[in-house]
N, C-alpha and C positions, 0 to 999 in steps of 0.2 A: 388556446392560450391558457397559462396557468394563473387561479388567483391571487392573490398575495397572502391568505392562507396557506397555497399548495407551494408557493415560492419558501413561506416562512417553514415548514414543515423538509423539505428537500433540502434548505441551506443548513437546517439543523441536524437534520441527517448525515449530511457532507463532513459537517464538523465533527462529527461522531467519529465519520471512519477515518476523518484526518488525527484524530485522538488516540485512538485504536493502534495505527500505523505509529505512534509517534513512540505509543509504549513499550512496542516492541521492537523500534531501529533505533532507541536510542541507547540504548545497552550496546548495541555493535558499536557504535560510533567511536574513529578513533583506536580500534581496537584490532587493527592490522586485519582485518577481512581477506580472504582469497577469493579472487574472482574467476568465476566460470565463465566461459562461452557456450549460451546454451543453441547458437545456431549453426556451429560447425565450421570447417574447415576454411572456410573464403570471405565469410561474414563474420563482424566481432560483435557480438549481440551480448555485452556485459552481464551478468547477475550476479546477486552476493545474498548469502545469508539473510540478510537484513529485508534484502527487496523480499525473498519467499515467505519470510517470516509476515511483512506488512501485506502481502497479496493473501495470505493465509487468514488473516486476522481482518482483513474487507473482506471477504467473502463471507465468511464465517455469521458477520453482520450482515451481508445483503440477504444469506440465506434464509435466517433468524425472522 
């Protein structure tokens, strides 16, 4: 079980990469994106600039 220190510390970190993410999708927003299929032919597994960009920019932070 985690403390409320370890709760206060995790939700602040959440916020971070929710922050992170926001900086860098909200430039696309609105801005006629094209969307890829990145699982192929039978499956429609959306992505857009924006999501690579916010998945690039969490990471980036979890690695850190």
């Amino acid at each position: 079980m985690l403390s409320p220190s370890e709760i206060d510390e995790l939700s602040t970190f959440a916020q971070h990469l929710a922050d992170a993410a926001a900086k860098v999708t909200l430039p696309h927003f609105r801005s006629g994106l094209s969307v890829d299929n990145k699982r192929g032919e039978f499956v429609f597994d959306p992505v857009t600039a924006a999501d690579r960009d916010a998945e690039h920019a969490i990471r980036a932070l979890i690695k850190s």
